[in-house]
C-alpha positions in Angstrom: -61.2 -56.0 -2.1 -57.1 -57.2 -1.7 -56.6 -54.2 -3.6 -58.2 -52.2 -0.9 -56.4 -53.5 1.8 -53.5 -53.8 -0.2 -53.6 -49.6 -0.5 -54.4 -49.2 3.4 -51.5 -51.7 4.8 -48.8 -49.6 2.2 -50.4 -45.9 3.8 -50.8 -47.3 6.9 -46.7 -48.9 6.4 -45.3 -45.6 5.7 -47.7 -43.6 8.2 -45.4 -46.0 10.6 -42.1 -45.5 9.0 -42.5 -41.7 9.1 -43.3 -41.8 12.7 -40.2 -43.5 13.2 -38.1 -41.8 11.7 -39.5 -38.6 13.4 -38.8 -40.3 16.8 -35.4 -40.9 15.8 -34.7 -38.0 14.7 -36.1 -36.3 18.0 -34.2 -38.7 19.6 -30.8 -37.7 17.8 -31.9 -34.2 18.5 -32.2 -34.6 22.3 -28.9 -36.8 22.6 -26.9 -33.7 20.5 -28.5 -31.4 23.2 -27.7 -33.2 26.3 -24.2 -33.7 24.8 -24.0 -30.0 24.5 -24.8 -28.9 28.0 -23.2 -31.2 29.4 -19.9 -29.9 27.3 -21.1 -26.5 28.4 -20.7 -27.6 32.0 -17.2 -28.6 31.8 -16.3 -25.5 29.6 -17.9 -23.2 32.3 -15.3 -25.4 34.9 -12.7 -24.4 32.7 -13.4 -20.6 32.7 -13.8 -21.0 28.7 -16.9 -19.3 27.8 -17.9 -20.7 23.9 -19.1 -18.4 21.0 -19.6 -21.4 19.0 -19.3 -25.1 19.7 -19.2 -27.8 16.5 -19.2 -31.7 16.9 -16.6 -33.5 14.7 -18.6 -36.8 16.1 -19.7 -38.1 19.2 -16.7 -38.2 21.1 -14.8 -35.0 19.8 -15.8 -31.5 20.3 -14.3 -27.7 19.2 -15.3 -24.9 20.6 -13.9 -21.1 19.9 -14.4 -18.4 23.1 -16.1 -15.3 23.0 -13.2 -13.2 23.2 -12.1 -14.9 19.5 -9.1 -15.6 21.6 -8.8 -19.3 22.2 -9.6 -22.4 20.8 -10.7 -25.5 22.9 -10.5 -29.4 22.3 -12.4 -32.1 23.7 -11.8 -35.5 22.9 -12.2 -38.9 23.8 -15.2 -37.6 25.4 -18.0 -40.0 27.2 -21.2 -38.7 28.3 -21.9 -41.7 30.6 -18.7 -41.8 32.8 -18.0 -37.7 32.0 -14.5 -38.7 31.2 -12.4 -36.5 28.0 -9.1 -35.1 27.3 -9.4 -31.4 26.9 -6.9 -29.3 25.8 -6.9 -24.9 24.6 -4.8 -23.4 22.3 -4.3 -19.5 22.3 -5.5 -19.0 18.2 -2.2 -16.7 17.9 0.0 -20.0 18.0 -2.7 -22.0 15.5 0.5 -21.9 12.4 -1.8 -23.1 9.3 -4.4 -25.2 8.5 -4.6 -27.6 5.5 -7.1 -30.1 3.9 -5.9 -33.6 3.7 -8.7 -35.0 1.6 -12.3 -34.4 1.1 -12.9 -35.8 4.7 -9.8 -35.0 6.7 -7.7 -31.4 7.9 -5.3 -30.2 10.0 -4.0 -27.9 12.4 -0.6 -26.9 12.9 0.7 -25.1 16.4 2.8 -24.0 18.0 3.2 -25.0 21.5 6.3 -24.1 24.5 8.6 -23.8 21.0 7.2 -27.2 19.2 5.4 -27.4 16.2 2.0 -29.8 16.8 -0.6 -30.8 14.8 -4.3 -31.7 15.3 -6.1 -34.0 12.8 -9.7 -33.8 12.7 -11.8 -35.9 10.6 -15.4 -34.7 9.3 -17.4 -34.7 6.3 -19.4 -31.9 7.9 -19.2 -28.8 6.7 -20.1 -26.8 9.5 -16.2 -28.5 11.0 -14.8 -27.1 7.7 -16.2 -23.8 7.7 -15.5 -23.7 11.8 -11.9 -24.8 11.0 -10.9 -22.0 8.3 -12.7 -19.4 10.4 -10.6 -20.1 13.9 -7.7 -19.3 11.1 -9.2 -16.6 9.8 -9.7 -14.9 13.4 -5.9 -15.6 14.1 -5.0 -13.8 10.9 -7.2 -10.6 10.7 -5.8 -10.0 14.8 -2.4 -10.1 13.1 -3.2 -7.5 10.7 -4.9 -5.4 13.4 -1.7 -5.8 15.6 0.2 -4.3 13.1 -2.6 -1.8 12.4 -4.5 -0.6 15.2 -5.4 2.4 14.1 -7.7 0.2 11.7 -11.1 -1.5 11.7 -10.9 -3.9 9.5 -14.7 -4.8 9.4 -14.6 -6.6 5.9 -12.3 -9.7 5.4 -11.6 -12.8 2.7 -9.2 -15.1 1.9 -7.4 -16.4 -0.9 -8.6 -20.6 0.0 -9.3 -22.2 3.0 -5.7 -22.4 4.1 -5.4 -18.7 4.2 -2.7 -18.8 1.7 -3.5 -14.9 1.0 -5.7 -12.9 3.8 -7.5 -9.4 2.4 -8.6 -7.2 5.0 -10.7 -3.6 4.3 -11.2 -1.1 6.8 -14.6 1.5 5.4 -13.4 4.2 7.8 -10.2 5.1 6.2 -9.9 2.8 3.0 -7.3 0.9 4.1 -6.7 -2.4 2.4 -4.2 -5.3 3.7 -2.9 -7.9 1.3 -1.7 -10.2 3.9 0.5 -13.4 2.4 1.2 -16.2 4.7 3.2 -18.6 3.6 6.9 -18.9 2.8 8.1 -15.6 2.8 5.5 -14.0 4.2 4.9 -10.1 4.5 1.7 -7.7 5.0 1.2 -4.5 2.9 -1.1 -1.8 3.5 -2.5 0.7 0.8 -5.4 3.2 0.6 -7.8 2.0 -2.4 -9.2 4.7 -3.1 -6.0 6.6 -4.1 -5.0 3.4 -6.0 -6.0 1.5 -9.0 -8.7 -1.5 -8.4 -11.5 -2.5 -10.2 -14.6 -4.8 -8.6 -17.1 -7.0 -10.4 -19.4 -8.6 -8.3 -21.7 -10.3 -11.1 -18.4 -12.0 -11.7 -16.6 -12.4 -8.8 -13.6 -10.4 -10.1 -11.4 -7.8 -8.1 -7.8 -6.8 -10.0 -5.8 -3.9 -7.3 -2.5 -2.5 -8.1 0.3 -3.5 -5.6 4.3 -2.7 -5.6 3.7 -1.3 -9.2 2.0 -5.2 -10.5 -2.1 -5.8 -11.0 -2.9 -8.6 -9.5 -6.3 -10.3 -9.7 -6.9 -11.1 -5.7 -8.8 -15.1 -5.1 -11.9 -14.3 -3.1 -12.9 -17.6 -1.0 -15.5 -15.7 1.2 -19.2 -15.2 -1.2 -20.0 -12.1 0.4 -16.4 -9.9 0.5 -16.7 -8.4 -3.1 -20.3 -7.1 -2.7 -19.5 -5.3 0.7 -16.6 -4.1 -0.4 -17.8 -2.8 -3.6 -21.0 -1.5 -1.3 -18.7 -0.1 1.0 -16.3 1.9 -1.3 -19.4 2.7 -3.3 -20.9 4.6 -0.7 -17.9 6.2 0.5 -16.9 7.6 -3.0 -20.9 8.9 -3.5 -20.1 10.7 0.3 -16.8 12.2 -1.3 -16.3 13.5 -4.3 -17.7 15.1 -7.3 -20.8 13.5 -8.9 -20.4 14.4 -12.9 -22.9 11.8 -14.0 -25.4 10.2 -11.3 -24.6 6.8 -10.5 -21.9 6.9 -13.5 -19.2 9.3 -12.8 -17.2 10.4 -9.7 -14.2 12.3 -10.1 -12.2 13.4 -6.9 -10.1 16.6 -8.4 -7.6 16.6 -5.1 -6.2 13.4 -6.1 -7.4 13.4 -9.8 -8.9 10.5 -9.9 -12.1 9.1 -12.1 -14.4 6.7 -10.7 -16.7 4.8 -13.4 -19.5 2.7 -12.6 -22.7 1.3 -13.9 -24.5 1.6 -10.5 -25.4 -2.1 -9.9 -22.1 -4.7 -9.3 -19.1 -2.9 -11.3 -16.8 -0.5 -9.9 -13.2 1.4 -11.3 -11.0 3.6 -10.4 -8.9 5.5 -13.4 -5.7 7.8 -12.3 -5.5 10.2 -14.7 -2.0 10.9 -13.6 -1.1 7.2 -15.1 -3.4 7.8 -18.6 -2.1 8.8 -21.6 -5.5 8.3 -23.9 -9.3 6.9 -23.9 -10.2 5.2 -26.8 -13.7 4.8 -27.1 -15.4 1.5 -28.4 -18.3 -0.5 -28.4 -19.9 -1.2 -25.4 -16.3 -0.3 -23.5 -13.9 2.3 -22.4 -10.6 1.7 -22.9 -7.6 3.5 -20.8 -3.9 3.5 -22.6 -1.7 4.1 -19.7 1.6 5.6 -19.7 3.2 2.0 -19.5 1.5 1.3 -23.0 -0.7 -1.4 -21.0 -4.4 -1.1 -21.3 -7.6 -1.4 -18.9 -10.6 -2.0 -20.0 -14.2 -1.2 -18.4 -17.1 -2.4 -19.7 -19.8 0.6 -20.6 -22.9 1.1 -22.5 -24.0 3.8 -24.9 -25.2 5.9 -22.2 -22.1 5.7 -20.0 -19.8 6.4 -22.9 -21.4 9.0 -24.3 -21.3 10.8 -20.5 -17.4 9.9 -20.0 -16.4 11.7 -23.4 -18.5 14.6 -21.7 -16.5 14.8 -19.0 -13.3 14.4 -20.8 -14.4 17.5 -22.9 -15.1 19.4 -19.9 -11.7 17.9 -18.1 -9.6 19.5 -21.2 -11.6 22.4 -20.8 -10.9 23.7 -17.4 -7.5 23.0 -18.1 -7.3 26.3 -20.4 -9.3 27.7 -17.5 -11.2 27.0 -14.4 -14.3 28.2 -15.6 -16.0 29.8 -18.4 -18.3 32.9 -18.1 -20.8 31.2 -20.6 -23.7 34.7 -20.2 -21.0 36.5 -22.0 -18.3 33.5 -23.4 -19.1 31.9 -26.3 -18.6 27.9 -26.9 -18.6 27.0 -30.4 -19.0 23.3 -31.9 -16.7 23.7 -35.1 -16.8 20.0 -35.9 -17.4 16.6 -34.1 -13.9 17.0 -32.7 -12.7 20.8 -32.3 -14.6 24.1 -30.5 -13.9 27.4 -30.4 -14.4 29.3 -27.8 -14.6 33.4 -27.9 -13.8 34.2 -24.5 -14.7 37.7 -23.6 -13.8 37.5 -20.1 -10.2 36.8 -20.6 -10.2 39.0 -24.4 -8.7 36.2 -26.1 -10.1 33.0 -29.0 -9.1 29.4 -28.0 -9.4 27.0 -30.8 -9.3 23.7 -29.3 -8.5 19.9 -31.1 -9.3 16.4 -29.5 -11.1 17.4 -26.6 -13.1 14.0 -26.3 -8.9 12.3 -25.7 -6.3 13.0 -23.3 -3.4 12.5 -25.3 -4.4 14.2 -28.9 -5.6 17.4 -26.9 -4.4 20.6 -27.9 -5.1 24.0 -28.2 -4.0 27.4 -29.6 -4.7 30.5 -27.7 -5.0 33.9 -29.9 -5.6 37.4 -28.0 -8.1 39.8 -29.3 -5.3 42.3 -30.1 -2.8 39.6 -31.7 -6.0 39.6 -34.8 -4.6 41.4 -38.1 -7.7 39.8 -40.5 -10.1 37.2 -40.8 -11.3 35.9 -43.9 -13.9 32.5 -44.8 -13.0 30.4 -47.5 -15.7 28.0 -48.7 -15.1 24.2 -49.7 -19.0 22.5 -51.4 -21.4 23.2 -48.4 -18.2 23.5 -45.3 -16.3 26.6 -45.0 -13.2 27.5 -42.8 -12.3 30.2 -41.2 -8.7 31.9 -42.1 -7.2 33.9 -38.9 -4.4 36.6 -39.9 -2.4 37.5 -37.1 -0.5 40.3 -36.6 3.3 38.0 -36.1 1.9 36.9 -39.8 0.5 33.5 -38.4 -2.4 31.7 -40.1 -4.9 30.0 -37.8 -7.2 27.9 -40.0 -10.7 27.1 -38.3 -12.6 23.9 -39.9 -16.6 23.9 -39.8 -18.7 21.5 -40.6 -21.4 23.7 -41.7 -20.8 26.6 -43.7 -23.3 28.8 -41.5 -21.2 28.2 -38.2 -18.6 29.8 -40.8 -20.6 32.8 -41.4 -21.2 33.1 -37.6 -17.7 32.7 -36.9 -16.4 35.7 -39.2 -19.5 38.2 -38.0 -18.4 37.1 -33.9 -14.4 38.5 -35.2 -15.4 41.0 -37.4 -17.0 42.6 -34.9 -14.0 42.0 -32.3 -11.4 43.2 -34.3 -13.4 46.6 -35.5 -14.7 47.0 -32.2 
């Protein structure tokens, strides 16, 4: 029987505590609200119309306009006798912001030529977030002063003092690396006529600026997948597909875009490669300053880039190939001939699947004095005589690819 009772007083105990701590909460809740309106009422006396309003505590209020203009600050604020000190700075003069400790920040500004400074102490993190984002706003309308021709819809930073400020703009590609501090100074570049490489699964972005890669600090969670989204879409829009969802190549500024389709993103200017070199489970680019960028691929994706390498050497004997008449021949893994009866001329081509090993010889129909197959175990080559007494020697890996090769010439040169 106690042990009855015992149960009900304990349920019937916290049935009371919850209650009470819903009325107090309710009670908080209402309080916050009143204090609210009430700092809405002297906000709408001050012409200052709020976006947002955050409380640092009971007594100190911030609130950033709707214009993204102007920054305003209550303090010392009573709800019973209505009495403050208010105070608005334009967010153009807010200088920098920096974290004291865990708890406390600051923010510098400028005001009639003075440097001020307003601390503000808060463990909340909506204060944090509201502090960084006020400087945020002041540095992205500095970039779009000196751009206006810009709309720079997508925006980070380097850390919550703003030490570095990235700014994208989808229509045009325009990206602004923006440093702050010290010796501070803006530049402006297109990405997609530039080097960069995105990886949202792990947060990485690497751009080339004033001849340097840099790996750029995101501090906002979301930049890197709309940015990648964003040039993702816009490169799909413009330029060549080769390999869906894999390959994009854009021939007016030669440029390769790779891609696995879900969070990884590069751009590779051919103009500044010298060779691919093809490994395991990566592609990677020698560039003409011997340093080396690596993309991650699989089987599939490498197996489609050294396709379009092939076919990137290939138009570079000609722009296209007549292939109901032209004849492509796989000689071995690494060398083709091709019998081109459109132009009346053989092209023997040698690391196709590189850029820098690539070559070719070019023989015309009439330059052919004799052609001859020598045989090696179960491979053959063809021997071509031409008529300045040059010897073109044409490596198969299967002796009937020989044979075929000697009927194809025979019949050219007795034609």
């Amino acid at each position: 029987m106690i042990l009855i009772f015992s149960i009900i007083f304990i349920i019937l105990f916290i049935s009371a505590l919850i209650v009470t701590i819903l009325l107090l909460f309710k009670t908080g809740t209402s309080i916050k609200i009143k204090r609210i309106e009430l700092l809405q009422d002297i906000l709408d006396r001050k012409a200052f119309y709020p976006k947002k309003i955050v409380m640092v505590h009971k007594h100190f209020f911030l609130a950033l306009n709707k214009n993204l203009s102007r920054l305003a600050i209550i303090e010392n604020f009573n709800s019973k006798t209505l009495s403050y000190i208010y105070d608005e700075i334009a967010l153009q003069f807010i200088a920098g912001i920096e974290q004291l400790s865990s708890k406390t920040f600051k923010i510098d500004y400028i005001h009639q030529g003075e440097k001020k400074s307003i601390i503000v102490h808060s463990y909340n993190k909506e204060v944090k977030d509201f502090i960084y984002s006020i400087f945020k706003i002041a540095n992205i309308k500095r970039i779009k002063d000196k751009f206006p021709e810009c709309n720079f819809s997508i925006t980070s930073t380097s850390d919550f003092e703003n030490s570095y400020v990235w700014a994208f703009c989808p229509v045009n590609n325009s990206f602004v690396y923006f440093k702050t501090k010290d010796d501070s100074f803006m530049k402006k570049i297109n990405l997609r006529k530039n080097y960069f490489t995105i990886d949202t699964k792990y947060n990485y972005f690497e751009i080339e600026l004033m001849n340097e890669k840099q790996q750029l600090v995101i501090y906002d969670n979301l930049f890197l997948k709309e940015l990648f989204a964003s040039i993702y879409q816009n490169i799909k829009q413009k330029t060549s597909e080769m390999t869906e969802n894999l390959i994009y190549y854009d021939d007016y500024c030669n440029i390769i875009y790779i891609s696995n389709g879900i969070n990884s993103l590069q751009s590779v200017l051919l103009n500044k490669v010298q060779d691919v070199i093809y490994k395991e489970n990566k592609l990677c680019f020698l560039l003409n300053d011997n340093s080396i960028n690596i993309f991650p691929a699989t089987n599939e994706l490498i197996k489609e880039f050294e396709d379009f390498v092939i076919g990137f050497n290939l138009r570079k004997i000609a722009n296209s190939f007549d292939y109901k008449f032209d004849k492509l021949i796989n000689t071995t893994s690494n060398t083709k001939l091709i019998i081109d009866f459109s132009r009346d001329r053989i092209v023997y081509c040698a690391g196709l699947n590189s850029f820098l090993n690539f070559n070719y010889v070019i023989i015309p129909f009439n330059d052919i004095d004799e052609v001859n197959l020598e045989k090696n175990d179960f491979k053959g080559f063809v021997r071509i005589y031409t008529k300045d007494k040059e010897i073109i020697d044409i490596s198969c890996n299967k002796l009937e690819i020989a044979h075929y090769i000697l009927a194809q010439i025979n019949t050219i040169i007795h034609s």
